[in-house]
N, C-alpha and C positions, 0 to 999 in steps of 0.2 A: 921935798920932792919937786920934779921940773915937771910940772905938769903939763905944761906946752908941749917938752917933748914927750913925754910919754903919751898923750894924745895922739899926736903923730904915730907915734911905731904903730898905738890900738890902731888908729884907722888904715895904714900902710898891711898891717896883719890882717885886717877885716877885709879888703882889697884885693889881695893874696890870694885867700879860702875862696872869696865871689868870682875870683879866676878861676880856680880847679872846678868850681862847682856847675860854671857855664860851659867849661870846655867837655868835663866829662858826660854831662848831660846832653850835650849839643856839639861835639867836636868828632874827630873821622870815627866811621865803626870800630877800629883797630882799637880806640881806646874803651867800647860799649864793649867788649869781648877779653876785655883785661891784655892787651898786646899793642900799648903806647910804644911809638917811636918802630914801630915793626912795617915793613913796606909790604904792601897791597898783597904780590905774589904769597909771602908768609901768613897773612892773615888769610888767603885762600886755605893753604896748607894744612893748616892750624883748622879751620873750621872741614875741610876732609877728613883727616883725621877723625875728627869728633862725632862727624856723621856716619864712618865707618865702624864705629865703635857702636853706633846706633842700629846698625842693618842697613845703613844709607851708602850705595856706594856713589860714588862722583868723579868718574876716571878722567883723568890727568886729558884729554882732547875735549872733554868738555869746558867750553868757553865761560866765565864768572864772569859777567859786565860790569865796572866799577858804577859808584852812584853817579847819576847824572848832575848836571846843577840843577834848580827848582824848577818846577814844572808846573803846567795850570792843568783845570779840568777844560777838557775836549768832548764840546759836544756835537752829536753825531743824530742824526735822522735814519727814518727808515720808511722807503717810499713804497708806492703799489706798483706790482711788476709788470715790465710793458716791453715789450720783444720787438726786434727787427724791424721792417720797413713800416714805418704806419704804427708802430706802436699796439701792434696785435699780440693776443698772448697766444701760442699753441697749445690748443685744447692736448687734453691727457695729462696736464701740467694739477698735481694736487699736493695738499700742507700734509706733512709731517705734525699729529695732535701734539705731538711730542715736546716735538724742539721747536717745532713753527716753520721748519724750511719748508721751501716750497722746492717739488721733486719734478721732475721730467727726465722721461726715459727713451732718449729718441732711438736708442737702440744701434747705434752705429749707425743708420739711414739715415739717408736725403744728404743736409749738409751739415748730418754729421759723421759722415762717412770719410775714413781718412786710412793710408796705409802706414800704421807705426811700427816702428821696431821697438818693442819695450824693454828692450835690454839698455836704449840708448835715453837714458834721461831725460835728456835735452830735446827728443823729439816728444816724447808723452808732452812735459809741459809745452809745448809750441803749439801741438795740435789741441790737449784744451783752452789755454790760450785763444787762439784764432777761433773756435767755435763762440766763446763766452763773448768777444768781441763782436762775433759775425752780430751774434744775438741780443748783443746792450746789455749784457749783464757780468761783463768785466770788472771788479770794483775798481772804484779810482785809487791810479797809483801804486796797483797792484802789486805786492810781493806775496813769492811762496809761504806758507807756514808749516806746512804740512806735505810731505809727500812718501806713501807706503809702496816701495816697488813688491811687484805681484807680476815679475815678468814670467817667474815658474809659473805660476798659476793662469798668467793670460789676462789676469786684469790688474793695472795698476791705479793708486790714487793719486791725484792732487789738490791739495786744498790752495784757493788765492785770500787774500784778506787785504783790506784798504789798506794803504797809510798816508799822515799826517806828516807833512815836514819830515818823511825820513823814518817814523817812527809806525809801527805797522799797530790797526785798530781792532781787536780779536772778537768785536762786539757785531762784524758782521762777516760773511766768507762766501765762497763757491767753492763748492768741493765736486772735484768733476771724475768718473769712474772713466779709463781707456783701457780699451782692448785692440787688437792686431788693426782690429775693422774701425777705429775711429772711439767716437764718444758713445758711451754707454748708458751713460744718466749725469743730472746735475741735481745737486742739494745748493740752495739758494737760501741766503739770508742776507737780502739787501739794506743796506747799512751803510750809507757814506758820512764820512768827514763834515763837518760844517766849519766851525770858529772854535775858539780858543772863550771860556767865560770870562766877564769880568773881573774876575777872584784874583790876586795877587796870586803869583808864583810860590810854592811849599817846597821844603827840602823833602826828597826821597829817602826812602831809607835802603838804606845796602842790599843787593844781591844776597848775600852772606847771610843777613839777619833772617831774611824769608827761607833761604834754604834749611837753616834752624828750626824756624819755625814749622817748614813742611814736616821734617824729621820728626821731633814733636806729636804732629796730627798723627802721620803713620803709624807709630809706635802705639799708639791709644787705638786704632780701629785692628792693626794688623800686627801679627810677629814676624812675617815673610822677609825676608831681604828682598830689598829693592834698587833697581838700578838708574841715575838719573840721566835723560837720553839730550836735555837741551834746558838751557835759563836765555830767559831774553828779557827785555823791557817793550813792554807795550803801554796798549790804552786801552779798558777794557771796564764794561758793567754791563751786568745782564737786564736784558728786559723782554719778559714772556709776551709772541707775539704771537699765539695761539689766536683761532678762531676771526672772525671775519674784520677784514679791517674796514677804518673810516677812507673815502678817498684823500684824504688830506694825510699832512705831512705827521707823523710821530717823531716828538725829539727828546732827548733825555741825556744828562751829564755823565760823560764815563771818567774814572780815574787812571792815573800810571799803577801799571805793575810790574811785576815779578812773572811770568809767564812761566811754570817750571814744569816740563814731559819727561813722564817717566817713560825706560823702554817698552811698557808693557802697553802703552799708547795712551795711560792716563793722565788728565792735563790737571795744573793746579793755577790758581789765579790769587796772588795775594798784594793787596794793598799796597801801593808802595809809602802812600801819607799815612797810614795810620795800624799798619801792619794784619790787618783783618783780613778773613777772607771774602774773596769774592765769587759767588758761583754762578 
């Protein structure tokens, strides 16, 4: 026998197998869902489909964001809140035990008095906008997350939350109540951006994979059909900020996620490093 060459082909075939076994483990989701060589659009398809089969709907206008490249942990402070000229707070201002926000209800008065048309989107967010700004509690970098139109009703919502390079931070927000007569109340969870850690960059894991995994949870707590209303990628880790704070700064590591709302206004927050949830 030529054992030189047959040497060769073993380690050429051992070579081979350590290919498929890296790609498959660690190569696009389309081949983690048995659908190699299939393009992004189909592998959305393909995982609708399956969520439908689930009780899960996921209508064709809902956006699926591909994976990002590697991401680091972002971490984020949460300061003590301090209002307008002089850094006064306005008495009436109290925590939510709950959630930790802090609430002010100016009632549409003083300057928070404004004439909206709530049918017009574009004015509600302007005019909480310019109050959150009037008052310092604009987050930095500000993008919508949330907004519940309540023009039949007379009161609309809008939620703002920080973002990072682009990428919005769901681990702090102002959520501002508007009526005809201006602002109605504010919920407050101050929360800004800081740095990026020193951690190397991780790969994310797919859109696709968490929306599986939501299906999944659903299915084990509920039988209801459910509809899904938005998937995004954020930055996101909670941290209970009930009860009195220190004057100093609170800081703490958030990861990337999967941000997924359902129509019925329930949110879900899953891992995007390590597929867990986050609540």
């Amino acid at each position: 026998m030529d054992w030189p060459k047959a040497r060769a082909i073993l380690l050429a075939a051992f070579c081979m197998v350590n290919l498929v076994l890296v790609y498959t483990i660690w190569g696009p989701s389309s081949s983690l869902l048995g659908m190699g060589g299939s393009t992004y659009a189909q592998e959305v398809a393909q995982v609708r489909d399956t969520l439908a089969e689930l009780g899960v709907a996921l209508p064709q206008s809902v956006a699926v964001p591909k994976a990002p490249p590697p991401m680091r942990f972002l971490r984020v402070e949460y300061r003590p809140l301090t209002s307008g000229e002089g850094g006064k707070v306005p008495s009436g201002i109290w925590r939510d035990p709950e959630s930790g926000a802090l609430v002010y209800h100016p009632g549409g008065q003083g300057s928070a008095s404004r004439e909206v048309d709530l049918k017009d989107r574009s004015q509600v967010e302007q005019a909480a906008m310019a109050y959150l700004r009037e008052q310092g509690w604009l987050p930095t970098d500000a993008v919508v997350s949330d907004f519940v139109d309540g023009a039949d009703e007379g009161l609309s919502t809008v939620a703002f939350v920080p973002s990072f390079e682009g990428v919005p931070v769901y681990s702090g927000y102002a959520q501002v109540d508007v009526s005809p007569r201006g602002v109605e109340e504010v919920r407050l969870l101050r929360v800004d951006p800081a740095e990026y850690s020193g951690a190397s960059p991780k790969a994310v894991r797919p859109a696709t994979e968490a929306l599986l995994r939501l299906a999944g949870r659903l299915q084990d707590v509920s039988d209801q059909p459910v509809t899904i209303r938005s998937v995004r990628l954020g930055y996101y880790a909670n941290r209970t900020l009930t009860g009195v704070q220190p004057d100093g700064v609170i800081g703490w590591d958030t990861v990337p996620v999967w941000r997924i709302e359902l129509e019925t206004g329930e949110v879900y927050y899953v891992n995007g490093f390590n597929g867990q949830w986050e609540s």
